[in-house]
C-alpha positions as protocol buffer text, in pm:
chain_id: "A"
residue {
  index: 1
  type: UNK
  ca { x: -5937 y: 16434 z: 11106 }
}
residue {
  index: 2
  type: UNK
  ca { x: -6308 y: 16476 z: 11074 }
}
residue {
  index: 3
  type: UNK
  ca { x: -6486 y: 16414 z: 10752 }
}
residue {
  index: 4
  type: UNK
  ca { x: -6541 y: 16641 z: 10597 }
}
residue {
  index: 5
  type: UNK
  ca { x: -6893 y: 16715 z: 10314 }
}
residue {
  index: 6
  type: UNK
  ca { x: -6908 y: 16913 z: 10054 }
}
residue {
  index: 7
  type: UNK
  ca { x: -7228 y: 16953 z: 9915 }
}
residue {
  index: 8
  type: UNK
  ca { x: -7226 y: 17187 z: 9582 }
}
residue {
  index: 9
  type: UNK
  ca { x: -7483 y: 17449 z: 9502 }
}
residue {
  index: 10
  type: UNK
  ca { x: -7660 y: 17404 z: 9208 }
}
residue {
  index: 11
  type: UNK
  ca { x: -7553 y: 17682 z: 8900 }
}
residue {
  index: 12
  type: UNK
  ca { x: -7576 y: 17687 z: 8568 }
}
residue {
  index: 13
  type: UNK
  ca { x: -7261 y: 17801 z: 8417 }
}
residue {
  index: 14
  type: UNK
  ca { x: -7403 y: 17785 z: 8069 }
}
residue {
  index: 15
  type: UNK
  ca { x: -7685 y: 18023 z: 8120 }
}
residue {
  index: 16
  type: UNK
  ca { x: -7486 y: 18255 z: 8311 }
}
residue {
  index: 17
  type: UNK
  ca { x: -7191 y: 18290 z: 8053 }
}
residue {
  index: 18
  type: UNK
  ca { x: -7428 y: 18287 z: 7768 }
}
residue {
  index: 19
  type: UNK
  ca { x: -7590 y: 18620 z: 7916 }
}
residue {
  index: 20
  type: UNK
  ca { x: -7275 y: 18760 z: 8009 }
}
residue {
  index: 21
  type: UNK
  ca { x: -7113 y: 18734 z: 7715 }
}
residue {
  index: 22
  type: UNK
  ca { x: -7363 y: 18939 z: 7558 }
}
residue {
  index: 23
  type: UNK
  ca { x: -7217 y: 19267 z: 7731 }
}
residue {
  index: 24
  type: UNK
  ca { x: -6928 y: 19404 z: 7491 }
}
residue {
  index: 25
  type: UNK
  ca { x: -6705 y: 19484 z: 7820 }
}
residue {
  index: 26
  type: UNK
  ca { x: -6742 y: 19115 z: 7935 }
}
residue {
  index: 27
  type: UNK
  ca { x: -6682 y: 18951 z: 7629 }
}
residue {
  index: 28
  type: UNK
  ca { x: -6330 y: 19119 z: 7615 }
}
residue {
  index: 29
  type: UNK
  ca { x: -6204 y: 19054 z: 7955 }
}
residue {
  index: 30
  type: UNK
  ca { x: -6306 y: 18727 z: 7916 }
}
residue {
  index: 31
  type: UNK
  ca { x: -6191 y: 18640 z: 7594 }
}
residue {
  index: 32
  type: UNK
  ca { x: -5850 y: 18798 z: 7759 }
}
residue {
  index: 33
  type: UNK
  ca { x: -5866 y: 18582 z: 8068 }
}
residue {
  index: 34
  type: UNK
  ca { x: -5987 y: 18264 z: 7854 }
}
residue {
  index: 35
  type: UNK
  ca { x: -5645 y: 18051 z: 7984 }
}
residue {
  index: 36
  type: UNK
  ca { x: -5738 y: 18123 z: 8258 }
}
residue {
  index: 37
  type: UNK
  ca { x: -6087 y: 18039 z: 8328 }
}
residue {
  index: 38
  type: UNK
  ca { x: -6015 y: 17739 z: 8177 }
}
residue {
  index: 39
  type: UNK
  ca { x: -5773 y: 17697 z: 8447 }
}
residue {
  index: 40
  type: UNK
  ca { x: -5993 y: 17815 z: 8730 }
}
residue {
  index: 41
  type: UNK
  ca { x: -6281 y: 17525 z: 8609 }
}
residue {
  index: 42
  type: UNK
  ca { x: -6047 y: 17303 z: 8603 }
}
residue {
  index: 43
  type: UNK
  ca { x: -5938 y: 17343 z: 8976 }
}
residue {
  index: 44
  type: UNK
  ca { x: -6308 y: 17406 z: 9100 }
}
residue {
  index: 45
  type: UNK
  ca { x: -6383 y: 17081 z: 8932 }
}
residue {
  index: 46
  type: UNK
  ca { x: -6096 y: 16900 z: 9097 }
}
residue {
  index: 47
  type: UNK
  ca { x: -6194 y: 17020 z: 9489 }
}
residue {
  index: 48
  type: UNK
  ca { x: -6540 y: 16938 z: 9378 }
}
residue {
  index: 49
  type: UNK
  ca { x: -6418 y: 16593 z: 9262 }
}
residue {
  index: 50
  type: UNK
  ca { x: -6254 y: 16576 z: 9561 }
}
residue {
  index: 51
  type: UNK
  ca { x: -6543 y: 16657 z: 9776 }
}
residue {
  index: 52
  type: UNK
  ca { x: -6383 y: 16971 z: 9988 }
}
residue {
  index: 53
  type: UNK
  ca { x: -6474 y: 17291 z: 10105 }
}
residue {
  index: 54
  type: UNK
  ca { x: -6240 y: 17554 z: 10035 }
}
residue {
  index: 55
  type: UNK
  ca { x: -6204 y: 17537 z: 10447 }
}
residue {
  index: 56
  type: UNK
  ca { x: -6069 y: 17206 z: 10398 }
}
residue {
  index: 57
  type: UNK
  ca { x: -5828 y: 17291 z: 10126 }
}
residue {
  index: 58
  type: UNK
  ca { x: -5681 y: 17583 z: 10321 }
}
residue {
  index: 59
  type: UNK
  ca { x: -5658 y: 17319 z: 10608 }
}
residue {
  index: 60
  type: UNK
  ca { x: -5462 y: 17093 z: 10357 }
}
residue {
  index: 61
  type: UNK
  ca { x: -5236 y: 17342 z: 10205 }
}
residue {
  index: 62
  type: UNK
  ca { x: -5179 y: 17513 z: 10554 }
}
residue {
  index: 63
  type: UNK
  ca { x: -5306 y: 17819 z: 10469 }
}
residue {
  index: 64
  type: UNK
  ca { x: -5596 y: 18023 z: 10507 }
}
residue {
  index: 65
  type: UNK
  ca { x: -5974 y: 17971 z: 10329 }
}
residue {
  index: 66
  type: UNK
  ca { x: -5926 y: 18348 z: 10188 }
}
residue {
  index: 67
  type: UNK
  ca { x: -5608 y: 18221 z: 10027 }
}
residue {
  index: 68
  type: UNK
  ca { x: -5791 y: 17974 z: 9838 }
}
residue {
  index: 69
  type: UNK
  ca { x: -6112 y: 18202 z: 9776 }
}
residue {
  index: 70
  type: UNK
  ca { x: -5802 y: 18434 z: 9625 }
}
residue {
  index: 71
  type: UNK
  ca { x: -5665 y: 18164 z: 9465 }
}
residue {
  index: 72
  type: UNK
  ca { x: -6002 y: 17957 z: 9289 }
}
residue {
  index: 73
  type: UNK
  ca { x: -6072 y: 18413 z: 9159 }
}
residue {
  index: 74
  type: UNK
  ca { x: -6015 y: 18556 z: 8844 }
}
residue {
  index: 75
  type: UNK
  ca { x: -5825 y: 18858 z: 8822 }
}
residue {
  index: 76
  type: UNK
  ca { x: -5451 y: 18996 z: 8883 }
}
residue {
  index: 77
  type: UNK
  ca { x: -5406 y: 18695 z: 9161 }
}
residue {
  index: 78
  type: UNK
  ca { x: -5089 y: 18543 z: 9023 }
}
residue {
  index: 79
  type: UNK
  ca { x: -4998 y: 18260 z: 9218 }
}
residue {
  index: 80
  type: UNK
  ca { x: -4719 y: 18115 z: 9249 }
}
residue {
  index: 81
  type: UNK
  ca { x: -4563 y: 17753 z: 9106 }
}
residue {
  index: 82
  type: UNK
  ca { x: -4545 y: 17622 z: 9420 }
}
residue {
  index: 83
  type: UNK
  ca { x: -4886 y: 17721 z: 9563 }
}
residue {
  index: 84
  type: UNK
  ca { x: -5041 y: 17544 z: 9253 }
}
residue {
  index: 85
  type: UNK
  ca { x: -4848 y: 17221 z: 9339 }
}
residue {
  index: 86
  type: UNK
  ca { x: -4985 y: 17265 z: 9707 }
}
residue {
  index: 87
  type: UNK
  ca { x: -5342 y: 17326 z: 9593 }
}
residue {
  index: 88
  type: UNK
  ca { x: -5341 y: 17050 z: 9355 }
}
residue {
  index: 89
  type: UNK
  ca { x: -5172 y: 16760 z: 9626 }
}
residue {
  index: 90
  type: UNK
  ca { x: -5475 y: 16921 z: 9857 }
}
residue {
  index: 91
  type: UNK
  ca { x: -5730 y: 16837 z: 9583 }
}
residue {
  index: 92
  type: UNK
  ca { x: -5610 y: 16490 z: 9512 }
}
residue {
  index: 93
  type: UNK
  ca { x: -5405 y: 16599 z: 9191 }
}
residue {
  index: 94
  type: UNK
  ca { x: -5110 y: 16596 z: 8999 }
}
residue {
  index: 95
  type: UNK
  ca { x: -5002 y: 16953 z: 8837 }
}
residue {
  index: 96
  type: UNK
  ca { x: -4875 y: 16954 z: 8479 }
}
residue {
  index: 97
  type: UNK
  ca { x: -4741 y: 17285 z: 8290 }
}
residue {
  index: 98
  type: UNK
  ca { x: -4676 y: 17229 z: 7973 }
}
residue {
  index: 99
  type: UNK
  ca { x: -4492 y: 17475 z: 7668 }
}
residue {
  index: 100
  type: UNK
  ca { x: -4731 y: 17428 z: 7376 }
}
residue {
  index: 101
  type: UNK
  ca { x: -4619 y: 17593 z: 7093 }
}
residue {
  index: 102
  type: UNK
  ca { x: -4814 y: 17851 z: 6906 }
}
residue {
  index: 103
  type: UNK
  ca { x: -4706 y: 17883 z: 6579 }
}
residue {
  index: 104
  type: UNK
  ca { x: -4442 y: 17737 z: 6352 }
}
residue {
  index: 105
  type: UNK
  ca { x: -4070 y: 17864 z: 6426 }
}
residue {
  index: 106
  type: UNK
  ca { x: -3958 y: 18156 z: 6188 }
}
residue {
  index: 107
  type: UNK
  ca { x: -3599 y: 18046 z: 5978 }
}
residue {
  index: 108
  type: UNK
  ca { x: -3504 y: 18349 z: 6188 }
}
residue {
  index: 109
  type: UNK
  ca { x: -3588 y: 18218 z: 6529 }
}
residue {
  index: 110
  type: UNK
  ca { x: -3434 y: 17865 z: 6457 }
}
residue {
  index: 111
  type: UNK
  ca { x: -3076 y: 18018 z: 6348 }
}
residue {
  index: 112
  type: UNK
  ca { x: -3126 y: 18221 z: 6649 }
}
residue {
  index: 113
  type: UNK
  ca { x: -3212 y: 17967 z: 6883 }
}
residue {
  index: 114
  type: UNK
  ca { x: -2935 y: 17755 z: 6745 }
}
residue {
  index: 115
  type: UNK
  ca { x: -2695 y: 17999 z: 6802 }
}
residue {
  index: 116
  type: UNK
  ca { x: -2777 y: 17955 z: 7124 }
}
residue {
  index: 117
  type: UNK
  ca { x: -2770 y: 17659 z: 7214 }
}
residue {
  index: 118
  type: UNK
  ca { x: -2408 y: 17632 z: 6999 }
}
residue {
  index: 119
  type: UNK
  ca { x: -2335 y: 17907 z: 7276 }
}
């Protein structure tokens, strides 16, 4: 396989978000999306880690470069468990999903998951 270069062009993220977030209608979607982003840095990082194009990825994952575009996007793109693994082997990574809980468990919701489990 050829080697392949990636060279990154130069943004500041910072700058750009602080601005943005200044418009009312941004500030919500993103605060609604904020997983997400999170997410999407975290993948851009990795192929940038990794030193790919998003050519090379698609090449890796045996799919096409608009399937990743798709995939690196915000919005109502919701991919599926095992695309994630394939992106993330492509990148170099390992995928983790974790259950984090949010708050503390209701006396309710213990009996009831209890009961549950009990069957």
């Amino acid at each position: 396989m050829a080697e392949l270069k990636y060279k990154p062009v130069s943004h500041d993220h910072g700058a750009f978000l602080k601005k943005a977030l200044k418009r009312k209608e941004f500030k919500k979607a993103y605060d609604e999306l904020g997983e997400e982003y999170t997410f999407l840095r975290q993948m851009l990082a990795a192929r940038s880690q990794a030193g790919l194009t998003q050519e090379a990825v698609a090449e890796r994952m045996g799919t096409t470069k608009s399937a990743v575009s798709r995939l690196e996007a915000a919005g109502k793109h919701a991919p599926s468990l095992t695309t994630l693994k394939k992106y993330a082997k492509a990148v170099g990574c390992d995928l983790e999903i974790r259950l984090i809980p949010t708050a503390r468990l209701s006396k309710h919701s213990i009996g009831r998951a209890r009961k549950l489990r009990s069957g």
